[in-house]
C-alpha positions in Angstrom: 58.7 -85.7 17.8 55.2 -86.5 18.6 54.4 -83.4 20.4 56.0 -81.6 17.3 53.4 -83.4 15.2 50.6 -82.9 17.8 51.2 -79.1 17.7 50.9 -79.2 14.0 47.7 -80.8 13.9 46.4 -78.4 16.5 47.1 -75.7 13.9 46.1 -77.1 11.0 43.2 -77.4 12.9 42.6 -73.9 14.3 42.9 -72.7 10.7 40.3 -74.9 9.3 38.4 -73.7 11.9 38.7 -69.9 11.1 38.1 -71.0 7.1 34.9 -73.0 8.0 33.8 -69.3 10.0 34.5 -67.0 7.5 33.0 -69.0 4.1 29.2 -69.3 6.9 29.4 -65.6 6.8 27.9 -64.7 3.5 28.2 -61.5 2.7 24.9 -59.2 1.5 24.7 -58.8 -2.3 23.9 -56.2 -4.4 20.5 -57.6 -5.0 19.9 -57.6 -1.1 20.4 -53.5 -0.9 18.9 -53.3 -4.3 15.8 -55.6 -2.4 16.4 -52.8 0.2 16.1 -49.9 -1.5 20.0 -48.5 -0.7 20.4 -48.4 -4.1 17.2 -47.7 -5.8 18.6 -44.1 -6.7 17.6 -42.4 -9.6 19.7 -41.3 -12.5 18.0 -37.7 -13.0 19.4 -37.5 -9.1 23.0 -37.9 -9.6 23.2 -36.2 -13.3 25.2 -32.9 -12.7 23.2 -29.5 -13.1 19.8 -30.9 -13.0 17.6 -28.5 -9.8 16.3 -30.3 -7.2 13.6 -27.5 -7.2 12.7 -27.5 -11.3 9.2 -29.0 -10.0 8.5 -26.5 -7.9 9.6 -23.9 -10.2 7.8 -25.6 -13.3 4.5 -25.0 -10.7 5.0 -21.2 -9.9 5.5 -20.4 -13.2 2.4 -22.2 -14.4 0.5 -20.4 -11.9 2.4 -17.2 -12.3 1.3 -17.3 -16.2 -2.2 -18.1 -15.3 -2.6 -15.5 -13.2 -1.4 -13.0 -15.9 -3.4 -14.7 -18.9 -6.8 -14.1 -16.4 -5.3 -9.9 -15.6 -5.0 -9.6 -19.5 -8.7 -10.9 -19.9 -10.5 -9.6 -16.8 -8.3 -7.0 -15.5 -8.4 -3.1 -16.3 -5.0 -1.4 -17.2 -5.9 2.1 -16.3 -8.5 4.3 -15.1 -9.4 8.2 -15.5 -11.8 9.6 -12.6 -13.4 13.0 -12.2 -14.6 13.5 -8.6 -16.8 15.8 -6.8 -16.7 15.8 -2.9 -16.6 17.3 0.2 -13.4 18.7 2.3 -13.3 20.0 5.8 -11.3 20.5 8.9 -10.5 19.6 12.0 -9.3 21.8 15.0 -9.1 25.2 15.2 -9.4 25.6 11.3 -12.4 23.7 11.5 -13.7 26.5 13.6 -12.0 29.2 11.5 -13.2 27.9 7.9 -16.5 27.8 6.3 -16.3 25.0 3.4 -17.9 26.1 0.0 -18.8 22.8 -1.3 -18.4 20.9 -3.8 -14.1 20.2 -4.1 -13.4 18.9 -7.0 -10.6 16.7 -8.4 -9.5 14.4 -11.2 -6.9 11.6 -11.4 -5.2 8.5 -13.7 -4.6 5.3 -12.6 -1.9 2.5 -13.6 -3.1 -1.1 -12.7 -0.1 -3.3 -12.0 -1.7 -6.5 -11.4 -5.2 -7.2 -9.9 -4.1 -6.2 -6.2 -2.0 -2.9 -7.1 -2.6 0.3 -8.7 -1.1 4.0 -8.8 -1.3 7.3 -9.8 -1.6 10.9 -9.7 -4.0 13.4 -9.4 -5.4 16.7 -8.3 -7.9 18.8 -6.7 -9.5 22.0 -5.7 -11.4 23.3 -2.6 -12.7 26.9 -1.7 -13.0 28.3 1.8 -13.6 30.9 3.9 -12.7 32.8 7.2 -14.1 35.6 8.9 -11.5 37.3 11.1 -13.5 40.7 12.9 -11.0 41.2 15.5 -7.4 43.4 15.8 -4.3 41.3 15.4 -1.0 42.2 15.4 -0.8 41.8 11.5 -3.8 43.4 10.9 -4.1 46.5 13.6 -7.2 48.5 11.8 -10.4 48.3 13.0 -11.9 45.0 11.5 -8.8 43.0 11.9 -8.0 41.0 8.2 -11.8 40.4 7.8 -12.8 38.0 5.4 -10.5 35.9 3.8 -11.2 33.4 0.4 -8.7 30.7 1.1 -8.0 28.2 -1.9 -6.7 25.3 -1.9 -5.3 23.6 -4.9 -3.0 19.8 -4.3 -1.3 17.7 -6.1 -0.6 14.3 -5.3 0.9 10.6 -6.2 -1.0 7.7 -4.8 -1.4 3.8 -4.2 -3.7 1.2 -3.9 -4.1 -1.8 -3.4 -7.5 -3.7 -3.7 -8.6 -6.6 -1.1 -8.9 -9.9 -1.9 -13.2 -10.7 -1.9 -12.6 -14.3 -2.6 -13.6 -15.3 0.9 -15.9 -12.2 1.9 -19.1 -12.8 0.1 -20.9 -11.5 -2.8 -21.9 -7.9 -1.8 -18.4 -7.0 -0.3 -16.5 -8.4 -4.0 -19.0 -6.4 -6.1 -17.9 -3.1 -3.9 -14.3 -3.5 -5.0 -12.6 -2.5 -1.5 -9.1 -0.8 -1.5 -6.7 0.7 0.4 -5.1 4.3 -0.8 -2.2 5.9 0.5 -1.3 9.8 -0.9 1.9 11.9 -1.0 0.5 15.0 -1.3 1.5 19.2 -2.2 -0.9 21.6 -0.7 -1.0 25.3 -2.7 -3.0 27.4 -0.2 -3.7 31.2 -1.1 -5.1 33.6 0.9 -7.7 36.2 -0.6 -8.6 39.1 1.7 -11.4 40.2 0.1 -12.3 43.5 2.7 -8.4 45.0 1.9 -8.3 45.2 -2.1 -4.4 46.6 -0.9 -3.1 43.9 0.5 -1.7 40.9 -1.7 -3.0 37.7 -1.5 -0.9 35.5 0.7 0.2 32.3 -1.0 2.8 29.3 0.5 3.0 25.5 -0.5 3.3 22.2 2.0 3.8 18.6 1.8 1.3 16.3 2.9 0.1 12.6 3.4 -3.3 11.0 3.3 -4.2 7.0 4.4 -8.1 5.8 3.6 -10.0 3.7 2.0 -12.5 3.5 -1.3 -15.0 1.3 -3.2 -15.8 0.6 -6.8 -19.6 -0.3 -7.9 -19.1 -1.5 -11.5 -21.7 0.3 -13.6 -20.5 -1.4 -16.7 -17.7 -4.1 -15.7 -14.1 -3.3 -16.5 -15.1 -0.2 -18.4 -17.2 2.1 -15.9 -17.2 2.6 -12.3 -18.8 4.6 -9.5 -16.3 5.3 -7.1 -16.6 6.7 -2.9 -13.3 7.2 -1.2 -12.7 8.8 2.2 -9.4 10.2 3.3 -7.8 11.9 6.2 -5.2 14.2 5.7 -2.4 15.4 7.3 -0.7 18.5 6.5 1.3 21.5 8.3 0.3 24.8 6.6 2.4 27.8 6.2 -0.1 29.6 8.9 -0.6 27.2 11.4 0.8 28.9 13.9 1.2 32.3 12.0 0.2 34.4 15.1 0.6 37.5 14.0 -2.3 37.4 11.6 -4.7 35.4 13.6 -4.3 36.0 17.5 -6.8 38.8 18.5 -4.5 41.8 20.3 -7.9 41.6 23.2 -8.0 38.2 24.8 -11.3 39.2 26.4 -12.6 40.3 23.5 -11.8 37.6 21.1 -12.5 37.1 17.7 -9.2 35.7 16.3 -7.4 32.1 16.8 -4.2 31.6 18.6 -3.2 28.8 15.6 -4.6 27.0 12.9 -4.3 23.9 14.0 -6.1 20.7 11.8 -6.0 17.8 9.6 -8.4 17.7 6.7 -11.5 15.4 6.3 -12.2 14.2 2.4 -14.9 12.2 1.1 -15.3 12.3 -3.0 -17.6 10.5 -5.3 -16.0 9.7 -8.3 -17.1 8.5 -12.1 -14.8 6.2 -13.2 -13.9 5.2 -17.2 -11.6 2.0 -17.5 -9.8 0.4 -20.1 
């Protein structure tokens, strides 16, 4: 009986025991994480549909709007030019041609922003070639002879002016852009010494890469523009040998291709609005 009671007491004591243990270990209250910033979250955070990114996006359209309110005040919208220039060869139609200067050209621009810009044009350039020897085309003494060759193109363009913030005062005022051109070339051939033959006209597609400036004369309403371009085009007589190859390779006189790009540079006066 008394080991009966002993064993009781044993247990009664072990479970105090355990009771005493747990009620020490106090657990952390919600003022502790709230001291602890677990639950400092805010409401905006867990209300459905709001954007994490709405800052952000508030920012870019500020700036977006900004940029647009200074275009509308500052910016030009589109541009007429009327050029006057120089265009020449390289290869062997550089040898072949003599350039009657000046070309001329004209073309409209669309401003997109600052930055971007594009367009259309055209322009004209006269040359000649000189042709003394017999070729299988041409088989009477004096060969095709002189020949007025016109060229007449078309073309779409783009540009897109540097940004001068960082590049100094003299380099901003010179407006700097690139231009790219997709071009069609119109070349007739005029031989002048053979009133019976026809002229000789065939079309090609082209593209140009260069570079201009701008010199504001009065700002935002008139310019004086420079802009250099190489071209690169395969004409319907490139290799048209025929026409061109003298029949006496000691003799000479003719060209076994017209091979070349074409050099421009044209000065332009530009009227903005």
């Amino acid at each position: 009986m008394k080991k009966r009671s002993k064993a009781i007491t044993n247990l009664l004591l072990v479970f105090l025991f355990c009771c005493l243990n747990l009620i020490s270990i106090t657990p952390t209250s919600q003022a502790q994480y709230s001291e602890l910033g677990v639950l400092d979250i805010d409401d905006d955070d867990l209300t459905v549909g709001t954007d994490i990114f709405s800052d952000f996006n508030e920012d870019l359209e500020a700036s977006q709007v900004l940029e647009d309110e200074r275009f509308y005040r500052f910016g030009r919208f589109y541009s007429f030019n009327t050029s006057a220039g120089v265009t020449s060869y390289t290869g062997n139609r550089g040898l072949a041609y003599e350039d009657k200067h000046p070309s001329l050209g004209i073309s409209i621009l669309y401003f997109l922003n600052f930055r971007m810009a594009f367009g259309l044009g055209a322009e004209y350039s006269k040359h000649y070639m000189l042709i003394d020897a017999k070729t299988q085309k041409f088989s009477e003494d004096g060969g095709p002879g002189a020949i007025e060759v016109n060229m007449f193109r078309t073309f779409l363009f783009y540009r897109y002016y540097i940004d001068t913030a960082e590049l100094g005062t003299a380099i901003t005022y010179a407006n700097p852009y690139f231009v790219t051109r997709a071009e069609f070339w119109n070349q007739t051939n005029k031989f002048t010494d053979h009133s019976d033959i026809p002229n000789d006209s065939g079309g090609a597609i082209g593209g140009a890469i260069g570079v201009g400036l701008e010199f504001p004369i009065k700002f935002k309403e008139s310019y004086l523009g420079v802009e250099v371009l190489y071209h690169m085009i395969n004409f319907k007589d490139t290799y048209d040998r025929a026409a061109y190859k003298s029949l006496d390779d000691k003799k000479g006189g003719g060209y076994d291709n017209l091979e070349g790009d074409v050099l421009t540079t044209f000065v332009s006066y530009v009227v903005s609005w």
